[in-house]
matplotlib code that plots the C-alpha trace (Angstrom):
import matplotlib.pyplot as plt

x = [40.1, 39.6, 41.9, 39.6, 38.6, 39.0, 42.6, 45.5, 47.1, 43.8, 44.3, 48.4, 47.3, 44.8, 47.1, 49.7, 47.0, 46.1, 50.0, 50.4, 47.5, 48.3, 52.3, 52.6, 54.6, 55.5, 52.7, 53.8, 55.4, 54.4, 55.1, 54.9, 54.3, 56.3, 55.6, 57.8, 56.3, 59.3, 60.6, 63.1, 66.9, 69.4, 73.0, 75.1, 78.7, 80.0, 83.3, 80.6, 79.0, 82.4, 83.8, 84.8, 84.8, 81.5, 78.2, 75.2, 73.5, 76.3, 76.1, 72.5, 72.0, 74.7, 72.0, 69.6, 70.8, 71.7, 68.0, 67.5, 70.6, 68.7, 70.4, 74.5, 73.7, 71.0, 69.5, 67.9, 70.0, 67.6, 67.0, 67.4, 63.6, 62.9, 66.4, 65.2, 62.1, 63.6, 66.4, 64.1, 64.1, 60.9, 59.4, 60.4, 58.7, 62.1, 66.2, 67.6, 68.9, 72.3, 72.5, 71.9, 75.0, 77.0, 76.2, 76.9, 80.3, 81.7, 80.5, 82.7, 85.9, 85.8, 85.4, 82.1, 80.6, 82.1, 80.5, 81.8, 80.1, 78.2, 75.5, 74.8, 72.1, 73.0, 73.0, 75.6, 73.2, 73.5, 70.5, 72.1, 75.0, 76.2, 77.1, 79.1, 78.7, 80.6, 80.8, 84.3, 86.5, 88.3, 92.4, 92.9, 94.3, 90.9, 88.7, 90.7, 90.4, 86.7, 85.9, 88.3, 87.9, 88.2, 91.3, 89.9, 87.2, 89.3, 91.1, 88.1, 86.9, 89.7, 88.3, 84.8, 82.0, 81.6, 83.7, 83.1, 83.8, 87.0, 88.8, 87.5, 88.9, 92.0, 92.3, 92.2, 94.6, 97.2, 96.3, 97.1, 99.8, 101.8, 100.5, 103.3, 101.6, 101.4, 97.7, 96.4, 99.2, 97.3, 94.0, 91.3, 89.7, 89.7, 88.3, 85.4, 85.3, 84.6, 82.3, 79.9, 80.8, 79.5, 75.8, 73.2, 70.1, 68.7, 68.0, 71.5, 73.2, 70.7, 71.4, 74.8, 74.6, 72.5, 75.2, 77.9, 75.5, 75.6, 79.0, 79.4, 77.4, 78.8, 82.3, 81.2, 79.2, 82.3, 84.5, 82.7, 82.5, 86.3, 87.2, 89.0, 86.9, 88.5, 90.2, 88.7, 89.2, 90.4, 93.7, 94.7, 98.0, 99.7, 99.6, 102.6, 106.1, 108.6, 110.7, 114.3, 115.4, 119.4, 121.9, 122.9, 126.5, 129.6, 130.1, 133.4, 134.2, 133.3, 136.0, 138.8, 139.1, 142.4, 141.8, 142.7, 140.6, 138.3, 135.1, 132.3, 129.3, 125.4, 124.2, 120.5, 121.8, 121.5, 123.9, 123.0, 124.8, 123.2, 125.0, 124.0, 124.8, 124.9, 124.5, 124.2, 123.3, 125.8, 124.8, 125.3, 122.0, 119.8, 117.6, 116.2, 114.1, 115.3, 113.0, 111.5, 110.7, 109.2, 107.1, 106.3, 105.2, 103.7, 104.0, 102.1, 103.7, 107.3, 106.5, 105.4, 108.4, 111.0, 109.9, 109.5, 113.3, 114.2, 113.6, 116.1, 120.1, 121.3, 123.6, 120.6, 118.3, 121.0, 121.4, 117.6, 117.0, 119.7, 118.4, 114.6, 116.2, 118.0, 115.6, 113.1, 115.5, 116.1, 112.2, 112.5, 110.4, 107.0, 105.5, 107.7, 105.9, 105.1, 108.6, 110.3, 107.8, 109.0, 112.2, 111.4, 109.5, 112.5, 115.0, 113.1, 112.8, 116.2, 116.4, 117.7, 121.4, 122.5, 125.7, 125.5, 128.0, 126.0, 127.4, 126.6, 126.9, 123.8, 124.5, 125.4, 123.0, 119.9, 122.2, 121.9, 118.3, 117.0, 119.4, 117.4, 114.4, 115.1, 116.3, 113.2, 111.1, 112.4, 112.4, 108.6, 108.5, 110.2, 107.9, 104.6, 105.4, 106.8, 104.0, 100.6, 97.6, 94.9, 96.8, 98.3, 97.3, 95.7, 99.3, 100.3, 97.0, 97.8, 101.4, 100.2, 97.8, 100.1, 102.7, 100.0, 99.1, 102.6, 102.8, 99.7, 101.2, 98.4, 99.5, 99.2, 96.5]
y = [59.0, 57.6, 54.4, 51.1, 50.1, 46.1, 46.8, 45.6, 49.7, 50.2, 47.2, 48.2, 51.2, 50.2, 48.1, 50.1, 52.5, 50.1, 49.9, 53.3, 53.3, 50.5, 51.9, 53.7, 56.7, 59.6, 62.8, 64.6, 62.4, 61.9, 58.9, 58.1, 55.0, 54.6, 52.2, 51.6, 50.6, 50.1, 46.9, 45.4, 45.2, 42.7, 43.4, 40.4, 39.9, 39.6, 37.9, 35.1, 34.9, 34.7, 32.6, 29.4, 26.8, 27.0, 25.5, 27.8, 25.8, 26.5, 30.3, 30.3, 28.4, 31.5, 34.1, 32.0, 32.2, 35.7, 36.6, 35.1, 37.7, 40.9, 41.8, 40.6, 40.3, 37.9, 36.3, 32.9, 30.0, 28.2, 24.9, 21.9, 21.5, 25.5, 25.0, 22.4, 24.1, 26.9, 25.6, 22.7, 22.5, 23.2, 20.0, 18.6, 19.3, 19.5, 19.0, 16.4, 16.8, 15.1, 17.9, 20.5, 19.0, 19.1, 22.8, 23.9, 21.5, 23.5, 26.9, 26.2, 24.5, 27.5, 30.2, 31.5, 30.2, 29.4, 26.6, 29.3, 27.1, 23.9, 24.5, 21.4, 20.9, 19.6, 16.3, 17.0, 16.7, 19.2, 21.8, 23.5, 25.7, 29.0, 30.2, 33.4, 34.2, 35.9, 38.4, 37.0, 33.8, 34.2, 33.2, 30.0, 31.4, 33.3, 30.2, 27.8, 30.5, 31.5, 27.4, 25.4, 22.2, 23.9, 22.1, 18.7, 19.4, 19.9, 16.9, 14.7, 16.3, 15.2, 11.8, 13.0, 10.5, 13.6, 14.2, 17.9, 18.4, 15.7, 17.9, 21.4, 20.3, 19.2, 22.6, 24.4, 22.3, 23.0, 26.9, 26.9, 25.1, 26.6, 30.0, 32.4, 35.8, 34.5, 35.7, 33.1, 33.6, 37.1, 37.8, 40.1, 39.8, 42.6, 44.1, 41.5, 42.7, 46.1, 45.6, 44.0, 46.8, 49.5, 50.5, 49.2, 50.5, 54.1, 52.7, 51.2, 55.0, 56.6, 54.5, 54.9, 58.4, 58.7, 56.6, 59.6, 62.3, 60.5, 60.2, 63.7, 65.3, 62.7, 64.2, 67.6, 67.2, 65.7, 68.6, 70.9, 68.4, 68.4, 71.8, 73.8, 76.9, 80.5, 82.6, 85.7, 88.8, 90.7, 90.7, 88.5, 88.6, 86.1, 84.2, 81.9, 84.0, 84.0, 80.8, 81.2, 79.3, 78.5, 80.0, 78.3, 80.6, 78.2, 78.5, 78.6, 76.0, 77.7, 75.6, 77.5, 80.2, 79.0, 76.0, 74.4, 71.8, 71.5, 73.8, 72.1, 73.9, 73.6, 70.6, 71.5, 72.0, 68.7, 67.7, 65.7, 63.7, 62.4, 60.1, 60.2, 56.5, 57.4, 54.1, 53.7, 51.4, 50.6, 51.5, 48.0, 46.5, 49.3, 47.8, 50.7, 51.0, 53.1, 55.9, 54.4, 50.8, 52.6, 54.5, 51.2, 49.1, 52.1, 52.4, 49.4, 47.1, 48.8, 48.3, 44.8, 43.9, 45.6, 43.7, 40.1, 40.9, 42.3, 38.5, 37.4, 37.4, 40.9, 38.9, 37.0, 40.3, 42.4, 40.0, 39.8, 43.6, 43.7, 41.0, 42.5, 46.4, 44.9, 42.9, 46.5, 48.2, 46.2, 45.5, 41.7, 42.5, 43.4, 42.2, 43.5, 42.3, 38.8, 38.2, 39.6, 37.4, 34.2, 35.1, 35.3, 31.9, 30.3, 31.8, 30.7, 27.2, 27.3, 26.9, 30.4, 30.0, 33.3, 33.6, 37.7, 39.1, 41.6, 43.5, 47.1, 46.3, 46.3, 43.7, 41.1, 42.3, 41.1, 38.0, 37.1, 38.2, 36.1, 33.1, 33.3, 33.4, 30.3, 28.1, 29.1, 28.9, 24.9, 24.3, 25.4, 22.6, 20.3, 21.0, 21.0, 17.2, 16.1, 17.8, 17.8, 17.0, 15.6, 12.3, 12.1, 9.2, 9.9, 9.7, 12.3, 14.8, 14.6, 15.6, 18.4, 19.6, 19.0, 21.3, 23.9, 24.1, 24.4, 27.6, 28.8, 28.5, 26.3, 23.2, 20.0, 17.8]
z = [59.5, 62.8, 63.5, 64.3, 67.7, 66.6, 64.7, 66.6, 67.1, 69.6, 71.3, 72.1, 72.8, 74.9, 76.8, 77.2, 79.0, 81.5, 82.1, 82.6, 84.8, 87.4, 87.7, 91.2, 90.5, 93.5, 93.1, 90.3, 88.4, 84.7, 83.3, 79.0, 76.9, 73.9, 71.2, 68.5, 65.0, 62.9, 61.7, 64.4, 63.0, 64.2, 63.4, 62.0, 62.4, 58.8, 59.9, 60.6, 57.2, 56.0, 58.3, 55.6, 58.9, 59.3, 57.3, 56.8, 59.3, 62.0, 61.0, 61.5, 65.0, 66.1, 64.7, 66.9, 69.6, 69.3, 69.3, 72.9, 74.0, 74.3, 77.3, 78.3, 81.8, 82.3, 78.6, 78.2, 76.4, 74.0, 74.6, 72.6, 71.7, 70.8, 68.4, 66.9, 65.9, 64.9, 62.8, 61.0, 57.3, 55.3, 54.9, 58.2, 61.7, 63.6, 63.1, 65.1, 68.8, 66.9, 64.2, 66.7, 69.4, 66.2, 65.6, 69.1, 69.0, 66.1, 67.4, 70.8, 68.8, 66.1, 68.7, 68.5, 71.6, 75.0, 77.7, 80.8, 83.8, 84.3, 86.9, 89.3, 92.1, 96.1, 94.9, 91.4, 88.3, 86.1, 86.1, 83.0, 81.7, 81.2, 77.8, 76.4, 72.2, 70.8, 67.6, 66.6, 67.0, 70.4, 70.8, 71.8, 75.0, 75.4, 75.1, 77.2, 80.0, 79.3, 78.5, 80.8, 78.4, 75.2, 74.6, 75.7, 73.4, 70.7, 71.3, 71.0, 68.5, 65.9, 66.5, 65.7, 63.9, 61.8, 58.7, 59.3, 62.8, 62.5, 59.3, 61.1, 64.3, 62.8, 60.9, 63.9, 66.1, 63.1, 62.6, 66.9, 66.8, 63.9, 64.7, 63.4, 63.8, 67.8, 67.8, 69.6, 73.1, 73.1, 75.4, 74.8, 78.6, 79.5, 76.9, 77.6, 80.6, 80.0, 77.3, 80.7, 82.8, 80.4, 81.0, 78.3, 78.8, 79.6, 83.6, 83.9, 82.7, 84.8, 88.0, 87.4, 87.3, 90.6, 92.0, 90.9, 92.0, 95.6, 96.1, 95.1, 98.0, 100.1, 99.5, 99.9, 103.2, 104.6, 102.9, 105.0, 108.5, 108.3, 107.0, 110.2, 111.5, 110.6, 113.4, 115.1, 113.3, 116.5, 117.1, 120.7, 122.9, 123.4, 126.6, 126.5, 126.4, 123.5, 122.8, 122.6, 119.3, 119.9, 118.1, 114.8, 115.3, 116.3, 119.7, 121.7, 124.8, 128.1, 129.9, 128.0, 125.6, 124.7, 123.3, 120.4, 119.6, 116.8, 117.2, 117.1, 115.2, 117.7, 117.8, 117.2, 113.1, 111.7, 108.4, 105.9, 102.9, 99.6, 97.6, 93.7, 92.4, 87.9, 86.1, 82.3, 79.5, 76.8, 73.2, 72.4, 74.5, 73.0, 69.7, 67.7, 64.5, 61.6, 61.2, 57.7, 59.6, 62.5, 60.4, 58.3, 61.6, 63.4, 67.5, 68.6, 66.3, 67.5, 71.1, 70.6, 68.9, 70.8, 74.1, 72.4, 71.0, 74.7, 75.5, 73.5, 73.6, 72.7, 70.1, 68.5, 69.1, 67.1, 64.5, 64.0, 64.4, 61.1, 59.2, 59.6, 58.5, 55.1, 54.0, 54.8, 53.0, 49.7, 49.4, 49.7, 52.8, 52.4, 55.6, 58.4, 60.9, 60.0, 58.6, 62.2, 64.1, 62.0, 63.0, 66.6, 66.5, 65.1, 67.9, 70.8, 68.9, 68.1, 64.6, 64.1, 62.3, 61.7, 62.9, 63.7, 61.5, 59.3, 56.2, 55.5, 51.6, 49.6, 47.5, 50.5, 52.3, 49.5, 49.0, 52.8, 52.8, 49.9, 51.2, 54.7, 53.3, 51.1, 54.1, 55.9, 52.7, 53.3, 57.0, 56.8, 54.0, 55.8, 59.2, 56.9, 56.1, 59.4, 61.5, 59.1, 61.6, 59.0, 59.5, 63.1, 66.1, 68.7, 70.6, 68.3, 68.8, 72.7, 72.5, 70.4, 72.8, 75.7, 73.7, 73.5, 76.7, 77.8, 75.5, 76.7, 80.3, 81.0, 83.5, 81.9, 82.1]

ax = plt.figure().add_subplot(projection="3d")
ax.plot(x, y, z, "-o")
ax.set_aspect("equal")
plt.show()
């Protein structure tokens, strides 16, 4: 059965003939068409559909716009007028410019989006703006560096008309500035980076491998330019007569053979002295992991919390490192990491009162553990209710941010 001449497979085919036809390819070059007639798939980050901060309208102007990024290096932002269409209701012809600024806001103050670069003509209007999604919530560290006003943003928006952007804005400045896992002080750039470096298409691999090939045969050819010629085969005289080399014997004084000073050895030997300078740590400095918690945290984990207790006074370090290995050891512990990084928080703040002096008993050592963990149980009670954001002044919101930025190493504004 012979496929249609009106169906819409003759007329792709058709026009993918007349492609073929008009492409001017070197003699000898055959060039195919390919048409692919499966359904398209779009992957869907399920951190988003699960991301709580966001409505499903939020969650589907991100899948939007996703659609228009078909390549990293050079897609098409959707205006307001094609989202509108596209993110209207059923019985309505279009959603409001308002509703779709509202969307966009939220997508930049949760992390999804960042405004990288306003782009402004000779005369300073803005011509439009350069956008980078993302398929998870960036640090907060990450987004004020990839969105220079991500903080100012986030400032306004806990002020916001909306309900919803005021309370998720609110959330967010708390969840940054409590932070007690530290996630948000650490940047994923360069992975970022590399994810744009790394060829996307089968023309950007190719090219890249033409560009290896090249270099290749450039080395060579200049490998061989430089590489000194071999000598004759026959043997030659020499022209140029022997070289006496001096003596490296001591030699006597030719003034006198009697005397009785010290002989010096030829001065053509040269003498040299090294001097080996030993230094050594003391066994006190040195903050090591049992063998059970190092297995429990694994070697990233260790690393990272071995040079964030390196900052610290070897005295408060020690006392930390101990605290962190009874309560490991007695099970009152289950979360290592979290619980040593709310111990670091509250050293560099200063609230850390242990006073050093750890017991090796087992009992004292769960009865200092569980009393720790009940003080801190109510200074986090006690900072909930002086520091809860959902009802703080604007005065209040700026000192936050300014405190932010400060432990972002970011200089105030």
């Amino acid at each position: 059965m012979a496929i249609s001449k009106e169906s819409l497979i003759s007329f792709t085919l058709e026009k993918m003939q007349q492609k073929l036809t008009h492409v001017s390819e070197p003699m000898g070059t055959i060039r195919s068409g390919l048409i692919y007639a499966g359904n398209i798939h779009d992957s869907i980050p399920r951190q988003l559909l699960l991301d709580s901060r966001l409505s499903p309208f939020d969650k589907m102007a991100w899948m939007m716009i996703r659609l228009y990024a078909q390549q990293n290096d050079g897609a098409t932002f959707p205006t307001y007028d094609e989202l509108q269409l596209q993110l209207a209701s059923p019985n309505s012809k279009k959603a409001s410019k308002k509703t779709i600024s509202r969307a966009l806001l939220v997508l930049r103050i949760t992390g999804w989006l960042s405004l990288c670069k306003q782009v402004r003509d000779s005369s300073g209007c803005i011509r439009g703006n350069i956008y980078m999604q993302h398929d998870e919530p960036i640090s907060a560290l990450d987004a004020e560096i990839l969105d220079p006003r991500w903080l100012d943003i986030l400032e306004k928006s806990c002020f916001h008309k909306n309900k919803g952007v005021r309370f998720t804005a609110r959330a967010i400045l708390q969840e940054v500035k409590d932070d007690p896992l530290m996630k948000h002080q650490h940047s994923r750039i360069k992975i970022i980076e590399n994810r744009l470096g790394v060829a996307l298409t089968p023309q950007q691999l190719a090219a890249e491998q033409d560009i290896i090939l090249s270099d290749n045969d450039i080395s060579s050819k200049n490998k061989n330019r430089t590489q000194p010629k071999s000598l004759s085969s026959k043997s030659e005289l020499s022209q140029s007569p022997p070289i006496l080399e001096p003596s490296s014997k001591i030699e006597l004084s030719i003034k006198s053979s009697s005397y009785n000073g010290v002989r010096n050895s030829n001065h053509y030997i040269r003498n040299f002295t090294h001097s080996v300078k030993e230094t050594y740590v003391s066994e006190e400095s040195v903050l090591i992991f049992s063998d059970k918690l190092k297995e429990r945290l694994g070697k990233q984990d260790s690393n990272m919390l071995l040079s964030q207790l390196g900052d610290l006074p070897i005295e408060q370090a020690k006392s930390i490192l101990n605290q962190l290995e009874a309560g490991f050891e007695s099970g009152s512990v289950r979360n290592p990491v979290g619980y040593a990084l709310t111990l670091l928080k509250s050293a560099r703040e200063g609230r850390y009162l242990h006073n050093g002096n750890y017991k090796k008993n087992r009992a004292e050592e769960s009865v200092s553990v569980g009393g720790n963990k009940k003080q801190m149980a109510e200074e986090r009670k006690v900072e909930r209710k002086n520091t809860a954001i959902t009802t703080d002044s604007a005065k209040q919101i700026e000192k936050h941010i300014s405190d932010i930025r400060k432990r972002l190493c970011f200089p105030p504004k």
